[in-house]
VMD Tcl script that draws the C-alpha trace (Angstrom):
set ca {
  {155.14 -2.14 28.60}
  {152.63 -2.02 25.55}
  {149.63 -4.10 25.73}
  {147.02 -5.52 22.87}
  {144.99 -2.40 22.64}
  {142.20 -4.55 23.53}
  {139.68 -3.04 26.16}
  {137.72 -5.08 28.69}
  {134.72 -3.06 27.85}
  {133.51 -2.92 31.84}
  {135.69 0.35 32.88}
  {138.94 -2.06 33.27}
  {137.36 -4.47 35.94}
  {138.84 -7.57 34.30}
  {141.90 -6.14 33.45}
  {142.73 -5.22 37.46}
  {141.10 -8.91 38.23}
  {143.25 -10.32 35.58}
  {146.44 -8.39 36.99}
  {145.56 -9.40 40.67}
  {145.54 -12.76 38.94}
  {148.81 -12.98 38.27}
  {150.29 -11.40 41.13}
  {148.80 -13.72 43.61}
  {150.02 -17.02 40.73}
  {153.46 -15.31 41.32}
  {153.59 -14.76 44.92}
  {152.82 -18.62 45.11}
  {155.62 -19.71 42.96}
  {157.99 -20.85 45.58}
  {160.25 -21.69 42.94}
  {160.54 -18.68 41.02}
  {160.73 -16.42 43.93}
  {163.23 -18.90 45.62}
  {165.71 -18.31 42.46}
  {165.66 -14.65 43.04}
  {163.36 -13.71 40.26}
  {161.52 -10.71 40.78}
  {157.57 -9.79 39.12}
  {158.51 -5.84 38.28}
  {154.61 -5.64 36.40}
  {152.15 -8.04 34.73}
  {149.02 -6.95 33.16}
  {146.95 -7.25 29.79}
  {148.91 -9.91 28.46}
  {151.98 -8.48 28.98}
  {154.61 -8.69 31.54}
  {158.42 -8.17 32.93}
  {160.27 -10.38 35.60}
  {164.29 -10.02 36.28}
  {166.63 -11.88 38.03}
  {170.30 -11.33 38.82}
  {172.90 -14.36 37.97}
  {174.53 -16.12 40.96}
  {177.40 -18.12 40.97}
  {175.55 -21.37 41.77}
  {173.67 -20.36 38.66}
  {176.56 -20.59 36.63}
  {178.17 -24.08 34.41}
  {181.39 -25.55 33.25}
  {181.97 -22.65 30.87}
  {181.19 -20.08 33.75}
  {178.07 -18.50 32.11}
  {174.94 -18.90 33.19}
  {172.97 -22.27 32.61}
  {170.33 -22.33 30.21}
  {168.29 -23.97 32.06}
  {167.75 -20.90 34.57}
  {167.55 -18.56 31.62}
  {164.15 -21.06 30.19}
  {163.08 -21.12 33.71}
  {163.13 -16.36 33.67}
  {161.72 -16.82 30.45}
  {159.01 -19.19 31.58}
  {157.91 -17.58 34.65}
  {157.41 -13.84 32.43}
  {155.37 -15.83 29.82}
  {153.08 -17.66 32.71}
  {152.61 -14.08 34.60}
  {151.95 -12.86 30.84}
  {149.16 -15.45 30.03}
  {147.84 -15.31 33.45}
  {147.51 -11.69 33.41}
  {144.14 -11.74 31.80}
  {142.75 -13.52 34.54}
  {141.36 -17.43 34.16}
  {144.44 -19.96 35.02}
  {146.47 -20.65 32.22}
  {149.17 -22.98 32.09}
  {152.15 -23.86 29.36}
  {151.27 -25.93 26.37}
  {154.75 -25.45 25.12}
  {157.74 -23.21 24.76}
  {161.17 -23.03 23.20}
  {164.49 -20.88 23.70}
  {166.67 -19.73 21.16}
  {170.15 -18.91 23.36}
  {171.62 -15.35 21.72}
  {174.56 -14.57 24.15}
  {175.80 -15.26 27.04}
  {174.84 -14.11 30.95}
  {177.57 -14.61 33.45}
  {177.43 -14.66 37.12}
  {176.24 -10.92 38.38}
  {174.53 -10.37 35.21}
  {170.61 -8.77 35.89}
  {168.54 -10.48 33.32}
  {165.14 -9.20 32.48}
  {162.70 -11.01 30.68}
  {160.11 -9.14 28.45}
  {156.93 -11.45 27.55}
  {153.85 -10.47 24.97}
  {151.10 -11.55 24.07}
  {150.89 -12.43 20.16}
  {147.21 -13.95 19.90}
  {144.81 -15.86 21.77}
  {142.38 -18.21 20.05}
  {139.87 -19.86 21.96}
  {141.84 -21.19 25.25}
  {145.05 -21.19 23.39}
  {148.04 -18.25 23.52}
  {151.06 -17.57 21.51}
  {153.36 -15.59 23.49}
  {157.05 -14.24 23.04}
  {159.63 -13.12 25.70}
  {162.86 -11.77 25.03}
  {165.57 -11.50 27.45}
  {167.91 -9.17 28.22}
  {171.30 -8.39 30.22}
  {171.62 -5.19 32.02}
  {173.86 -3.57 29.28}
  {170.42 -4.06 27.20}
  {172.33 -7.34 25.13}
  {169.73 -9.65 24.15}
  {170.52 -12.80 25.53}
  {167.70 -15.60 24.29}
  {164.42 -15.19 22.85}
  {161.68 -17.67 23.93}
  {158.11 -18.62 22.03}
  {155.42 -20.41 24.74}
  {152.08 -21.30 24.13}
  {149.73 -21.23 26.36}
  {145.86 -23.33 27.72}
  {143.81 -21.63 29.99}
  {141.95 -24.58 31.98}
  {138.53 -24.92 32.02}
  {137.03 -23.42 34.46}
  {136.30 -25.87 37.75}
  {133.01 -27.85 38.77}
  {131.78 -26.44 42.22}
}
mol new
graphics top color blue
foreach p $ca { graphics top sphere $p radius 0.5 }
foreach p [lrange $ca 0 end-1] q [lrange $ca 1 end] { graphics top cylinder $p $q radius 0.2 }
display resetview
């Protein structure tokens, strides 16, 4: 998973606090982890979820629902964001839907960092069927909250 080549500059401390960061955002995501959706790694502003495609995942046209494709999309860009350590939250996002996914499918969801500015983020995520297909692509932006009084 490639990174932004940018170094911490204090041996990697933030970087591990950053990743700890978004492990412990994704082991509280009820309902990410309650759809199946798995973290496989998320650090320096990158990371990779999957999930496999279940019937009750599926529409009228027996593919899987775009909603639940936004929602593997969403969850790799928030573990991406949150990766670098402060809580960050979506600003935005949109889905461009490539191919289909159909029930049984694994789907894994690529997400980089493209810039931060300030508190802002531009991040893409690209996912993929097992067969390596690409099935959407997916822009989010991203706000890292100010940090809280007390």
């Amino acid at each position: 998973m490639g990174g932004t080549g940018r170094s911490s500059g204090d041996g990697g401390t933030a970087e591990v606090a950053g990743r700890d960061a978004a492990y412990a955002m994704f082991a509280a995501d009820v309902a990410s982890r309650g759809l199946g959706i798995e973290l496989v790694e998320a650090a320096g502003g990158a990371a990779v979820a999957r999930m496999r495609v279940t019937g009750a995942m599926v529409n009228g046209h027996a593919i899987a629902h775009g909603g639940y494709v936004f929602l593997l999309a969403d969850t790799a860009f928030a573990l991406a964001c949150n990766s670098h350590g402060p809580a960050t939250v979506a600003a935005g996002g949109e889905i461009s839907f490539v191919r289909p996914a159909r029930e049984g499918d694994l789907l894994t969801a690529h997400a980089t960092e493209r810039t931060r500015y300030g508190r802002s983020g531009i991040y893409d995520v690209t996912v993929t069927r097992d067969d390596g297909a690409v099935v959407a692509e997916f822009r989010g932006r991203s706000r890292t909250l100010p940090p809280t009084a007390g």
